[in-house]
C-alpha positions in Angstrom: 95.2 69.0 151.8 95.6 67.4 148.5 95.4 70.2 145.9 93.5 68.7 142.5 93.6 71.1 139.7 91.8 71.3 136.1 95.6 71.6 134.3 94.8 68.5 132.3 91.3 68.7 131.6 92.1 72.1 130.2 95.0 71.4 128.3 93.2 68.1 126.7 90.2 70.3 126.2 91.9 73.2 124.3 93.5 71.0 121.6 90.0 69.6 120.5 88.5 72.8 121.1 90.9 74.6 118.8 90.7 71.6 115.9 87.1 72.4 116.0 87.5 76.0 115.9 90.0 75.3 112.7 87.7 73.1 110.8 84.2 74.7 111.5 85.8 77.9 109.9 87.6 75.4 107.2 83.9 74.2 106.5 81.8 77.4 106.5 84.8 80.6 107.0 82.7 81.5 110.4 84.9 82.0 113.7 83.4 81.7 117.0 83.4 85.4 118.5 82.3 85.9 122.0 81.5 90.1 123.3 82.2 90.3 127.2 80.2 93.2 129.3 82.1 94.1 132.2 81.0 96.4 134.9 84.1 97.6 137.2 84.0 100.3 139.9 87.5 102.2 140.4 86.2 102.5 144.3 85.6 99.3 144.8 88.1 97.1 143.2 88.2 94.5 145.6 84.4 93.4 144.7 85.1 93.6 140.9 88.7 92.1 141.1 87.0 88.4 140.3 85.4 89.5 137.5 88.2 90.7 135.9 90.6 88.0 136.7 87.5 85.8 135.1 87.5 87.9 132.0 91.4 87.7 131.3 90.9 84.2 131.7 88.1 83.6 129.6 89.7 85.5 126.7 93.3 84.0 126.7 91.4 80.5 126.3 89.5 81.8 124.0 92.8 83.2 122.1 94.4 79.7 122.4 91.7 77.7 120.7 91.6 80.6 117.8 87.7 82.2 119.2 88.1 85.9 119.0 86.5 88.4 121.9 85.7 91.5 122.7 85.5 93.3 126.1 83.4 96.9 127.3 84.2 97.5 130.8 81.1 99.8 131.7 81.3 102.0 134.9 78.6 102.2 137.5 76.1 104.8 137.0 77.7 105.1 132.9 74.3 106.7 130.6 75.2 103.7 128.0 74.6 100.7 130.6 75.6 97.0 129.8 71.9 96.3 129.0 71.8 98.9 125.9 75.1 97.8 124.9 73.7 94.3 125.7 70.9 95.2 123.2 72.8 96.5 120.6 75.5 94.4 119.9 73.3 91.5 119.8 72.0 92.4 116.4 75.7 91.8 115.2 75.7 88.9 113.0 79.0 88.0 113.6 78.5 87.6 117.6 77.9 84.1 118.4 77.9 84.4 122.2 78.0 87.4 125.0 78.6 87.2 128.2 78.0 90.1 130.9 80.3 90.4 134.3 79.0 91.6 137.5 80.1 91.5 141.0 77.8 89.3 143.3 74.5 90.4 143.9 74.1 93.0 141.6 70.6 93.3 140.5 71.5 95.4 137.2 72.6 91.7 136.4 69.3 90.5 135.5 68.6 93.3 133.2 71.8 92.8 131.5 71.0 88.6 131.5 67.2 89.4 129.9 68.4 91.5 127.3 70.8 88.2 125.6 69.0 85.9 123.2 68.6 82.8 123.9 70.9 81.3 121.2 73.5 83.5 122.7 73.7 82.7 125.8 76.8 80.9 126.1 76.4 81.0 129.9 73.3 79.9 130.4 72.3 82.9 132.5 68.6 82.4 131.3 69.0 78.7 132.5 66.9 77.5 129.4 69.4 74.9 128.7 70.1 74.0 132.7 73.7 74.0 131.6 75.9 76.7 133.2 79.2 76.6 132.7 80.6 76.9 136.4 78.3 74.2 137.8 79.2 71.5 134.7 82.8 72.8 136.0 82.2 71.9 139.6 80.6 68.2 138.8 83.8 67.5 136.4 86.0 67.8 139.4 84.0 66.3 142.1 84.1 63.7 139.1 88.2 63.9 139.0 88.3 63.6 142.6 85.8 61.0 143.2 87.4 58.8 140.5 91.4 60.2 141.7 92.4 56.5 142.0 91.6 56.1 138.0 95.2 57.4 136.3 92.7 57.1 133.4 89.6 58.6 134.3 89.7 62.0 132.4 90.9 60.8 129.0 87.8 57.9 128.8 85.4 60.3 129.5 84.3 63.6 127.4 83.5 67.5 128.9 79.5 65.9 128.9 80.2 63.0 130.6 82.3 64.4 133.2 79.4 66.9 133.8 77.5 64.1 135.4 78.1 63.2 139.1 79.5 59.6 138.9 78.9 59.3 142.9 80.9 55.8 143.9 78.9 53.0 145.9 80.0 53.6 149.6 78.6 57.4 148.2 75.0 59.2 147.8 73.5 62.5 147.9 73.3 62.4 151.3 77.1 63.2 151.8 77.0 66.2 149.3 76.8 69.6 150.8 76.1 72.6 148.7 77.4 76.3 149.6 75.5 79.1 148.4 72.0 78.8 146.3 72.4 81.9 144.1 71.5 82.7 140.7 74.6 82.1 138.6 76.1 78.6 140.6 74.1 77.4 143.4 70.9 77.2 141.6 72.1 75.9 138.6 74.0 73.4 140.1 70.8 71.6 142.4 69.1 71.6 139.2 71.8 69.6 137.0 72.1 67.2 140.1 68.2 66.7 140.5 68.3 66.2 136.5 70.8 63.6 137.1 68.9 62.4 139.9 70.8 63.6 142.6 68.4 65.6 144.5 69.6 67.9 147.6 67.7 69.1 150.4 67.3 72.5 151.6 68.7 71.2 154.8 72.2 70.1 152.8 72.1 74.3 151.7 74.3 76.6 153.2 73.3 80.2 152.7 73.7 83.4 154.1 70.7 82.8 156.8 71.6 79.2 157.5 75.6 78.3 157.2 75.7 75.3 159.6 75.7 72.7 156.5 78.8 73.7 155.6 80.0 73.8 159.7 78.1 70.3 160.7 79.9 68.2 157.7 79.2 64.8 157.3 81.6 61.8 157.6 83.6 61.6 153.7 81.9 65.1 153.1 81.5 66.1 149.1 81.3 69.7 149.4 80.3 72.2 146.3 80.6 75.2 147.5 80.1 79.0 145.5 79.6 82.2 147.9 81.7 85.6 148.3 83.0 84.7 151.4 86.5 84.0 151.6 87.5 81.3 154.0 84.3 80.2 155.4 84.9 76.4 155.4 86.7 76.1 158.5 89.7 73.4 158.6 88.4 71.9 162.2 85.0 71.5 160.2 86.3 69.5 157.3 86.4 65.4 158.1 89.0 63.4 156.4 88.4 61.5 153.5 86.4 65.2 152.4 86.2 66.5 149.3 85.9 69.9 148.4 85.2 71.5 145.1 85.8 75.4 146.0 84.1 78.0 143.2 83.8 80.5 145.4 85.9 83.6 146.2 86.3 87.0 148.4 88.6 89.5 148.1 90.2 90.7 151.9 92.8 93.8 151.5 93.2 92.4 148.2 94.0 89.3 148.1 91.6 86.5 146.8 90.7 83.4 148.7 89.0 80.7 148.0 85.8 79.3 150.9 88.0 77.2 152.3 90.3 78.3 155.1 93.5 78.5 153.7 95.2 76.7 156.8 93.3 73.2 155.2 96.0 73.2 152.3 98.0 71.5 155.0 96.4 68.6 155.4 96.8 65.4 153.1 93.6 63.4 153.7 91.2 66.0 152.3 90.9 66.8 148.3 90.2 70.0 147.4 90.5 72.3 143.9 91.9 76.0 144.2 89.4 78.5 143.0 92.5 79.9 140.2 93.4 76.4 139.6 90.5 74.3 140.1 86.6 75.3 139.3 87.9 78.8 137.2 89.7 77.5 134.3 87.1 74.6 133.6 84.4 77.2 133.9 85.8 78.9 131.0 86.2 75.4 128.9 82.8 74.7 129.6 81.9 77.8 128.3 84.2 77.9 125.5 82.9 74.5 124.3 79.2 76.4 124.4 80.6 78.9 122.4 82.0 76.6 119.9 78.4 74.5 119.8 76.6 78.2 119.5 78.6 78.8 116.3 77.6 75.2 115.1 74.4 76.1 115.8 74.0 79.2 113.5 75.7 77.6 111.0 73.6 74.7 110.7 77.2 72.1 110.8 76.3 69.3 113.4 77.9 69.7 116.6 79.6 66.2 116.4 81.0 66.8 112.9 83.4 69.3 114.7 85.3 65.8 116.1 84.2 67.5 119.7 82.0 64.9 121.3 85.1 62.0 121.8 87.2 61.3 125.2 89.8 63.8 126.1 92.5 61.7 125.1 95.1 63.7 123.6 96.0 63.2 119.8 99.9 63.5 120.2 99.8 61.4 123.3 100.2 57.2 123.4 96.9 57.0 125.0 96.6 53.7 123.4 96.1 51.5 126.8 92.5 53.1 127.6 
């Protein structure tokens, strides 16, 4: 399986990322600062083991574009719950964006997501803007491995445009399949399709009740697929000339896996994005480029004064020949 990772987008997204970051505190001395509320169990590290690979990750980007962070791990059952600390570091003026961390399908997640303003909420958990960061993620790389044949794809296209499914002619939404509906991917991601005008069936769903649309794949298969199982796309179920964009994860005797059945790596006429390598890291520049816009925001400095809005092609880099 041809592995396709977000190295590039990431790098070429970080070097505009941090000249905004530089001139927006040049212009009005304000740094964007994101809080992080984490819940981890000691018991149960394998469920919380995502969530805290996600928040190393989301704070060493955050380092490299010069953003600053701060993280409270919260235990289960802990009298000061992520909520209250929720509630009382939102009246911080110098917090631009928070973000709480939960396992899946836990429901003190929807008291922490209700107690976040609006104009901090970098991750669009209240889905007022219909633009969370994971799903943007997952259409930018369906995007990079639609378009793998274009050397020149990624630098003519900016972190917006990639967000929006370029499907190719021989392509429509009938070949996309969709694993998981939930809150925080699924969801989010049927509604920035059906805003693009990309609109998928129940039928094209896979969820917990119902997993044969990601068993009974199509012929050149576009799979988006987000769920806590690990493995669950099996090889012999994946047609050639497939691609899958894998977001999900689930932790077996510790180790992480991605949906995919790791024995599918093997093949070369698939496409498909590792979870660490792949979906993650452009989650977090998604987000990052929220946070960036969220400090705009409060400063009242337009968002394209920043020099933020342009392709991804590299300053230091002949990118001349576009």
């Amino acid at each position: 399986m041809s592995t396709v990772k977000s190295t590039e987008l990431v790098a070429r997204s970080q070097e505009m990322q941090r000249a905004a970051v530089e001139k927006l505190k040049e212009i009005t001395g304000v740094v964007p600062h994101l809080e992080i509320v984490r819940e981890f169990d000691p018991v149960d590290q394998d469920r919380y083991k995502p969530t805290a690979s996600y928040s190393t990750q989301i704070r060493n980007h955050a380092a490299s574009v010069g953003a600053t962070t701060r993280e409270h791990v919260v235990l289960p059952g802990s009298a000061f719950t992520a909520t209250e600390r929720i509630r009382r570091i939102q009246h911080d003026k110098n917090v631009t964006g928070i973000m709480p961390l939960y396992p899946f399908g836990n429901k003190d997640a929807v008291k922490a997501q209700l107690a976040i303003r609006p104009e901090q909420d970098v991750d669009d958990l209240l889905g007022i803007k219909n633009r969370a960061p994971t799903a943007r993620a997952m259409v930018a790389m369906g995007n990079i491995c639609l378009h793998a044949d274009d050397p020149k794809y990624l630098v003519k296209h900016n972190l917006d445009q990639l967000s929006r499914l370029a499907l190719p002619d021989n392509m429509s939404a009938a070949n996309i399949r969709l694993g998981g509906r939930g809150d925080l991917t699924g969801g989010p991601l049927v509604n920035i399709l059906g805003s693009q005008g990309i609109d998928i069936a129940d039928s094209q769903i896979a969820t917990q009740h119902n997993p044969s649309p990601l068993k009974e794949l199509p012929d050149s298969a576009l799979v988006f697929t987000a769920t806590p199982v690990a493995e669950q796309i099996k090889n012999h179920n994946i047609p050639s000339g497939s691609i899958i964009i894998d977001a999900g994860f689930g932790v077996v005797d510790g180790v992480t896996y991605g949906n995919t059945e790791h024995t599918a790596t093997e093949r070369d006429d698939v496409l498909w994005t590792p979870p660490r390598e792949g979906v993650g890291p452009a989650s977090t520049t998604y987000l990052m480029q929220h946070l960036i816009e969220a400090a705009a925001d409060k400063t009242g400095i337009p968002y394209e004064d920043l020099g933020i809005l342009g392709p991804l092609a590299l300053r230091e880099t002949v990118d001349a020949n576009l």
